[in-house]
N, C-alpha and C positions, 0 to 999 in steps of 0.2 A: 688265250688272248688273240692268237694269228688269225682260229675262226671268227671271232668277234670280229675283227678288224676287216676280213673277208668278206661278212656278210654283209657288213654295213657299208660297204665299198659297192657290193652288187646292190644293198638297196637303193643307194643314191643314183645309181647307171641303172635305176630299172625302168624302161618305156614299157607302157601300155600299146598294144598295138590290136587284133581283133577278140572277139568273145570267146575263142576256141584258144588263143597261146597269150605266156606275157613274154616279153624280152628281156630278162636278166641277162647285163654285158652280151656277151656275145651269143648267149646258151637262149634258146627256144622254150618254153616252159610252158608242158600241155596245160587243162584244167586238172586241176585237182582229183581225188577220189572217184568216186563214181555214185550213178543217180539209182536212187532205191527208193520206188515212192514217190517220186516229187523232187525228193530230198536229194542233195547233194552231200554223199557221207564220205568224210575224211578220217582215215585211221591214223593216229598219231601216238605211237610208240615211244617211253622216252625209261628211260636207265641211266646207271650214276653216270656215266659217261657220256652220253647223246643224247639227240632227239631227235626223230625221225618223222617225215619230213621237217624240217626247218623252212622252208619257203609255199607255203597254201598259196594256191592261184584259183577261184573260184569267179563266175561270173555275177554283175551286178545285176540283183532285185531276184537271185536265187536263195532258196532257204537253203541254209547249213549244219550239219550236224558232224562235231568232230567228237570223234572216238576216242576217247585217250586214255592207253594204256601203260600204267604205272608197275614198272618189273620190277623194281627192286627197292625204295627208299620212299618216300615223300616227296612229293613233284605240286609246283603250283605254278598257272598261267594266267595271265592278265592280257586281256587286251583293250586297254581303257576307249578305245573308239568304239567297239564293238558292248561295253557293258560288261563284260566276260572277265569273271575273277572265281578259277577254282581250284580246289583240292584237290589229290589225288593219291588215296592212300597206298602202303606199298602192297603189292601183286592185286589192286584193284583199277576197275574202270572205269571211269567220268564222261557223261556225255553230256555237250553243251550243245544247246540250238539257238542258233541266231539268223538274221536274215541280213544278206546285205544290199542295203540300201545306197549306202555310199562308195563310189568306186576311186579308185585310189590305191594309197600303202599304208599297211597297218603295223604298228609293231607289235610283237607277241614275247613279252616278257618271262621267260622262266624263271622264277623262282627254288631253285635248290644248286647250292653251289656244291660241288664234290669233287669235282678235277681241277686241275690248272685251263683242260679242255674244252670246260663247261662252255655250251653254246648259249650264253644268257640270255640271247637278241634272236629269236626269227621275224619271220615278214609273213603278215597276210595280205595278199595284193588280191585286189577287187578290179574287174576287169570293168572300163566301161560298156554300157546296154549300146553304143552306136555302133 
């Protein structure tokens, strides 16, 4: 519950500031993943216990493709702004592609509860194109 409450705390303190960092509280937050292609791929690992990263910072009107890798149970992600709802079965890997057109903060819903730890809430933050 303390990470819940953490994150949600750093989404609401989170300013957009140029296309290269976002500013959660106090912490500097480069771009995301890295460019393959075009593409901007994000590897996202997640286990009964985490999920890694919890905060995407990619820039707006780039394509995205996040990697997600399921070690051990049954994992699902939603991010209703984004369209993006999926499975991911255990010791397999799900790739979504989306593009983000809208710049802003996104919530990224986990679905599989397993610890008291569980991070239920991450953030995708979409950097503005100015």
């Amino acid at each position: 519950m303390r990470n819940l409450l953490t994150l949600s705390a750093l989404a609401i303190a989170a300013v957009l500031t140029c296309r290269q960092h976002a500013s959660v509280g106090q912490e500097l937050l480069p771009l995301s993943g890295t460019i393959v292609n075009g593409i901007r791929v994000v590897d996202i690992r997640a286990d009964r216990a985490s999920v890694s990263p919890l905060v995407i910072v990619v820039a707006q009107g780039e394509r995205v493709r996040l990697v997600i890798h399921s070690r051990d149970i049954i994992h699902s992600l939603r991010v209703d702004a984004q369209g993006v709802d999926v499975t991911i079965s255990p010791g397999a890997t799900a790739r979504v592609d989306l593009r983000a057109d809208q710049s802003g903060q996104f919530a990224m819903v986990w679905n599989a509860c397993c610890s008291p730890d569980w991070p239920a809430l991450g953030q995708l933050v979409v950097l503005s194109a100015q």
